[in-house]
C-alpha positions as CSV (number, residue, x, y, z in Angstrom):
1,X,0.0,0.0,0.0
2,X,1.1,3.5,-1.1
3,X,-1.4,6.3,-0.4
4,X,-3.2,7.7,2.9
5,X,-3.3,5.5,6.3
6,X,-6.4,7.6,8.3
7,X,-5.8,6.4,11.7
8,X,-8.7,8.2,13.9
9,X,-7.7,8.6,18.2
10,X,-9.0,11.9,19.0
11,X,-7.8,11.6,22.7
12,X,-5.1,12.6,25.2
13,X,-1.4,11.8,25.6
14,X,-1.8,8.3,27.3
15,X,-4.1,7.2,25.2
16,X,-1.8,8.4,22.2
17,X,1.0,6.0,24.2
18,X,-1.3,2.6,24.6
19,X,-1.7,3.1,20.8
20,X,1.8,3.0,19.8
21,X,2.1,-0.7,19.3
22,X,-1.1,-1.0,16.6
23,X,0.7,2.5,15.0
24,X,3.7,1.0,15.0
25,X,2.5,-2.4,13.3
26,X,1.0,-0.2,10.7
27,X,4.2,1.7,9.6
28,X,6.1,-1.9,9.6
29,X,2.9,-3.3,7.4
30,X,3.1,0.0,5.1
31,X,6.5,1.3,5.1
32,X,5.7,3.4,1.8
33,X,2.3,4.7,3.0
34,X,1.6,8.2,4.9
35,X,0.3,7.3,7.9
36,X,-1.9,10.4,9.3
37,X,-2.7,10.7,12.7
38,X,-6.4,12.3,13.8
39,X,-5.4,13.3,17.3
40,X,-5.5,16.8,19.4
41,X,-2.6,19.2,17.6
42,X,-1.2,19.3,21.0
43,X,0.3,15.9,20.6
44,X,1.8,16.2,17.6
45,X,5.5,16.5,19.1
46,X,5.1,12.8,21.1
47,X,3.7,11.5,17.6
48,X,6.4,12.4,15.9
49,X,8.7,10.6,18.9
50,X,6.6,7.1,17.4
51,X,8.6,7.2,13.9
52,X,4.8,5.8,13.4
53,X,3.2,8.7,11.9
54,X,4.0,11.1,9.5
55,X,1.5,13.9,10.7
56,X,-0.9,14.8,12.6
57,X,-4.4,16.0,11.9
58,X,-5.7,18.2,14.3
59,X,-8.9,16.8,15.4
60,X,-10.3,17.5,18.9
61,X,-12.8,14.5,19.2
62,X,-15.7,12.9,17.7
63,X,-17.3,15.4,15.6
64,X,-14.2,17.2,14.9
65,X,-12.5,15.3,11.9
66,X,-11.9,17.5,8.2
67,X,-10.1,15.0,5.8
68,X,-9.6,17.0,2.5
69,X,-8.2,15.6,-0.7
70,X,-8.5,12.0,-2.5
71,X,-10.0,9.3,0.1
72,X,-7.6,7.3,2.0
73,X,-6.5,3.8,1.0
74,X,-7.1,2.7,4.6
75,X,-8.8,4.3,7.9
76,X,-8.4,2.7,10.7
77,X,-10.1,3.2,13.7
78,X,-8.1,3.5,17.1
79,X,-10.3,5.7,19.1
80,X,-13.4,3.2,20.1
81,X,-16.3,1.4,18.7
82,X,-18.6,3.3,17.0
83,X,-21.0,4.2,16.0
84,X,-19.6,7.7,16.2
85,X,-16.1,7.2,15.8
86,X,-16.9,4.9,12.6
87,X,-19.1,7.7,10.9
88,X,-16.6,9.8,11.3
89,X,-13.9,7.5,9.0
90,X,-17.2,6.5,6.9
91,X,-17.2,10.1,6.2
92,X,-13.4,10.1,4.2
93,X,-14.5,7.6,2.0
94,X,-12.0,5.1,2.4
95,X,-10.8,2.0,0.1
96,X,-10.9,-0.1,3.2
97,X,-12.4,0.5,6.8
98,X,-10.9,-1.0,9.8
99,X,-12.8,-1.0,13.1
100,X,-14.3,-3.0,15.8
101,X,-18.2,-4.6,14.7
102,X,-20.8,-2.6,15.2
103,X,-24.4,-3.5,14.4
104,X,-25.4,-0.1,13.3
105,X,-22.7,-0.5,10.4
106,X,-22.9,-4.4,9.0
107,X,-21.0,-3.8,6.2
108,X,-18.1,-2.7,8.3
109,X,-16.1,-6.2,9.5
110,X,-14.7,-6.3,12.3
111,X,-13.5,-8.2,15.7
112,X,-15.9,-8.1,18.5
113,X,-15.6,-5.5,21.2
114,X,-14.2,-6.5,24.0
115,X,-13.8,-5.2,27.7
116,X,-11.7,-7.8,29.8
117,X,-8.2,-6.6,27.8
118,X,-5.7,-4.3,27.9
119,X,-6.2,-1.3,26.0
120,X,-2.8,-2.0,24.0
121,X,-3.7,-5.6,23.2
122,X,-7.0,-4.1,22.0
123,X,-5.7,-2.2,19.1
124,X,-2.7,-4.8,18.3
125,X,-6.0,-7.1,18.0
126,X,-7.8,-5.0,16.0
127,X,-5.0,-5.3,13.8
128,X,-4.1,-8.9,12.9
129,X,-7.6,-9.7,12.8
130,X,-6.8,-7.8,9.5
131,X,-3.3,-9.9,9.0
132,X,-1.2,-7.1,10.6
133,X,1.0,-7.9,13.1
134,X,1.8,-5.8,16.0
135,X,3.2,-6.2,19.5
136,X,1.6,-4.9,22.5
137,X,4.1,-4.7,24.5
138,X,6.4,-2.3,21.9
139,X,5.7,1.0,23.8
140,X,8.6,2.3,23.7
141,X,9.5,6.1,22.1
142,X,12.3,7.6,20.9
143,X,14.4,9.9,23.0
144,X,14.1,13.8,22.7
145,X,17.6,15.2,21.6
146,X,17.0,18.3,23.9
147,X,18.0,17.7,27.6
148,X,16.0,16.8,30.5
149,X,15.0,20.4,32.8
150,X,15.8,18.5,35.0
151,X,17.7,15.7,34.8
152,X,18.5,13.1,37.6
153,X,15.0,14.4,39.6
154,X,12.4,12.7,41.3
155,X,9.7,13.1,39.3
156,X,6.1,13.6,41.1
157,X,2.7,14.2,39.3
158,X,0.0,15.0,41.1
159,X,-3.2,15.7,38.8
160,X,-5.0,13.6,36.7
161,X,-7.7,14.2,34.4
162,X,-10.6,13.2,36.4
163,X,-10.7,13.3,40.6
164,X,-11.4,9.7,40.5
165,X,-7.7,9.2,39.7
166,X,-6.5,12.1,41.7
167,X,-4.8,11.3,44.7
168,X,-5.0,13.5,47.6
169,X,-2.4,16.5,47.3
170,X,-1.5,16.2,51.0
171,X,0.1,12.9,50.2
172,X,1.8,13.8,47.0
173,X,3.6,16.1,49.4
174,X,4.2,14.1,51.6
175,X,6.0,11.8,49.7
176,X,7.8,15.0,47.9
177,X,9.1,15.3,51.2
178,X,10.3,12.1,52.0
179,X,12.7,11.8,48.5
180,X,13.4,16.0,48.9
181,X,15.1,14.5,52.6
182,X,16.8,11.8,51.6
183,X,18.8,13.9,49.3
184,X,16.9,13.7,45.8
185,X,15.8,16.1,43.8
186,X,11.9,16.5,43.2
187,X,10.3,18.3,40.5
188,X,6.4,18.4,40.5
189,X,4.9,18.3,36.9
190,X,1.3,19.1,35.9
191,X,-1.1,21.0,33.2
192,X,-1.5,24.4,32.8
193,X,-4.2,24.3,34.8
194,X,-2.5,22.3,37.2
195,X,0.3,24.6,38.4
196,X,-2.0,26.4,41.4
197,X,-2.4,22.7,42.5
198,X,1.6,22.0,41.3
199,X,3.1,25.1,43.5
200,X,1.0,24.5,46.6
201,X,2.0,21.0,46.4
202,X,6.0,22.4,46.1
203,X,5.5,24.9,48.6
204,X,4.2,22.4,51.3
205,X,7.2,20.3,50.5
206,X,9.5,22.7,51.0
207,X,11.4,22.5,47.3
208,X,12.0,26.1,45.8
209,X,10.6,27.5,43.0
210,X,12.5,25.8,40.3
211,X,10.9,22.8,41.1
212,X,7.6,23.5,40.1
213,X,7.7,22.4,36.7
214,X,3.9,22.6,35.4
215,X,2.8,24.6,32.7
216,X,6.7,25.4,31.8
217,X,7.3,22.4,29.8
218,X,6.1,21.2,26.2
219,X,5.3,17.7,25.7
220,X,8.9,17.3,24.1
221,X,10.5,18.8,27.2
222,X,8.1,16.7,29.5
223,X,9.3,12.9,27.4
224,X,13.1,14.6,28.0
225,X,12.2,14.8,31.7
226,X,10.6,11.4,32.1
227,X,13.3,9.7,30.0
228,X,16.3,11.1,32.3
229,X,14.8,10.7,35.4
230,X,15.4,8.5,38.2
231,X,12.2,8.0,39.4
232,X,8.3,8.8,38.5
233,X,5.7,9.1,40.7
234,X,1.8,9.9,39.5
235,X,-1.8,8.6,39.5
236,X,-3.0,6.9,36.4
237,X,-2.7,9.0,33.8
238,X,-0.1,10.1,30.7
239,X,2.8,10.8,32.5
240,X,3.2,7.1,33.9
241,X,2.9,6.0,30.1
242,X,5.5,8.3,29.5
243,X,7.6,6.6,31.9
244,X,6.5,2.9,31.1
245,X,7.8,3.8,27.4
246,X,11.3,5.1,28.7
247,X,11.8,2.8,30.9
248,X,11.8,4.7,33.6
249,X,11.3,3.9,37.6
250,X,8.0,4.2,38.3
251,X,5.0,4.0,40.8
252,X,1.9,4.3,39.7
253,X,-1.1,4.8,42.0
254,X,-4.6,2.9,39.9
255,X,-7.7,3.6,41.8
256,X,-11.3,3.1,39.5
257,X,-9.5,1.5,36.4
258,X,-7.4,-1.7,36.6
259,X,-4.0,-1.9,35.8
260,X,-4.5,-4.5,34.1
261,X,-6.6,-2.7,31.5
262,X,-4.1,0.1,31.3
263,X,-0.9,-0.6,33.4
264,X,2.4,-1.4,32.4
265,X,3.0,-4.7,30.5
266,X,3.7,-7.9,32.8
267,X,7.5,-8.3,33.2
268,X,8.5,-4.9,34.0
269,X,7.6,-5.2,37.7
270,X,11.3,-4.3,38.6
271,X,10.9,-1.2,37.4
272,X,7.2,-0.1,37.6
273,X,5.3,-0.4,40.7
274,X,2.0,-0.5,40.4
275,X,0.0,0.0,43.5
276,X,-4.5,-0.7,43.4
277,X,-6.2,-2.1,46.5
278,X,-8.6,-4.4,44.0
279,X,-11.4,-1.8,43.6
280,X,-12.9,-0.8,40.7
281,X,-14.7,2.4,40.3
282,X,-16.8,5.1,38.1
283,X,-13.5,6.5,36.2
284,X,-15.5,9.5,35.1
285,X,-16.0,10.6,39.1
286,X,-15.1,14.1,40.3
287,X,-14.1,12.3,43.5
288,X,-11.2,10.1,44.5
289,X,-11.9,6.4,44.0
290,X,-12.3,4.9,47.6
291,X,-9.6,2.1,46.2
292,X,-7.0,4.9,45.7
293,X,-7.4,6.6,48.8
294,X,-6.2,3.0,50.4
295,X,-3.3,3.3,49.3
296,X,-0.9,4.8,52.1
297,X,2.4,7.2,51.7
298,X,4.3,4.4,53.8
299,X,3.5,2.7,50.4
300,X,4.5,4.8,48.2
301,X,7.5,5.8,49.4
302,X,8.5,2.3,50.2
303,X,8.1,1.2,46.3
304,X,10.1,4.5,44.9
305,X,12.8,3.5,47.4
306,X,12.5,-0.4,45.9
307,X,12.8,0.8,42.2
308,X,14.9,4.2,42.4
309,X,17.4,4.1,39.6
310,X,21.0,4.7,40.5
311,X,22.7,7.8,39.4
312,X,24.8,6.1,37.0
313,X,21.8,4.1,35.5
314,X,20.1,7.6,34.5
């Protein structure tokens, strides 16, 4: 295949990360074809760190997609099951459609939705049922050439994008403390909207200014970070994929959502901690999951000491 690969996931950084593998399979499947990504603009800097995709369309969700030009040779949908996501591709007029079944769209083949799989396997599924191979577990991203802001650090992340996932601030810094002690040096990371939350949080702790690292960093600055740190600490959210595709040290508080559905892959345990007390939850809450807020800073703090990388490691 020559032309356009259409690959529709309209979402946010970590789901752009558990998609890597099934964008990855595609460029090996295709390695003459222009793979576009429909995705927020903002992530176009972590695509390009995939060597998957060629561009990115900017496309802000369901709704939102304007393909111009001649239809694609393939469109491929990586953002969910329909039926919106698949009118949406419908909408290119594409040679081929690939996508999960739906019975609103019979013509459109397709595996099965399922629920009980991790969201990486889902995609790398979705894709050999078409003949494409693709590994799951291939998650990895190439290193920014800029340096870390701050390389060597203790990495802590604090927000997520819904409260169920948010652990409580007061024990982010707590733990911010504990590594800031023992020698270590913490940055706290975060959104634009985050860095109230991000400075409070740095403040309590007692780091300085320079450790407050929301809002100052790009996306490309943010994988520099993760990829030179020694250790990452957040809820979960994009930043711990960030830091399950470098490699890096992590622990990862889960509190609705399983890790098993969007965790690290099995085998890294010596390196990412993942820490859920076995209770699932409405992810959509406003309100911490009453699984996450069982999980204790002794823990924490005991699991970032287990997996810390060594200075000459980083």
């Amino acid at each position: 295949m020559t032309g356009d690969i259409l690959v529709l996931r309209a979402l946010g950084m970590g789901d752009l990360l558990v998609a890597v593998p099934a964008l990855r399979g595609l460029r090996a499947a295709f390695p003459d074809a222009r793979i576009t990504l429909a995705a927020p603009a903002a992530l176009d800097e972590l695509a390009a760190l995939t060597g998957a995709v060629d561009r990115v369309l900017p496309t802000t969700g369901l709704g939102a997609l304007r393909w111009t030009g001649a239809p694609p040779a393939l469109a491929v949908n990586l953002h969910g099951s329909g039926p919106e996501s698949v009118t949406d591709l419908l909408a290119t007029r594409p040679e081929r459609l690939l996508t999960h079944r739906h019975p609103d769209f019979p013509d459109a083949d397709g595996p099965d939705w399922r629920e009980d799989q991790h969201e990486a396997h889902r995609w790398c599924r979705l894709l050999e049922f078409a003949g494409i191979p693709a590994d799951p577990c291939d998650l990895g991203l190439a290193r920014p050439e800029l340096p870390s802001p701050a390389a060597d650090a203790v990495v802590v992340h604090p927000g997520a994008a819904f409260g169920s996932r948010r652990w409580p601030p007061r024990r982010f810094t707590e733990v911010a403390r504990e590594f800031s002690r023992a020698g270590h040096r913490v940055v706290v990371t975060g959104s634009a909207a985050e860095r109230d939350l991000a400075r409070d949080l740095a403040s309590a702790a007692g780091l300085g200014d320079d450790a407050v690292l929301a809002r100052r960093t790009g996306l490309t600055e943010l994988a520099a970070l993760v990829a030179g740190a020694r250790l990452v600490i957040s809820g979960d959210t994009g930043v711990g994929h960030l830091a399950t595709a470098y490699g890096t040290p992590s622990v990862l508080l889960f509190g609705p959502t399983p890790p098993w559905r969007w965790g690290p892959p099995p085998g890294t345990e010596d390196r990412h901690v993942v820490l859920w007390a076995g209770e699932e939850g409405d992810p959509f809450a406003g309100t911490p999951a009453a699984g996450l807020l069982r999980i204790t800073v002794d823990e924490v703090v005991a699991a970032g000491r287990k997996v810390l990388r060594p200075v000459a490691e980083v």
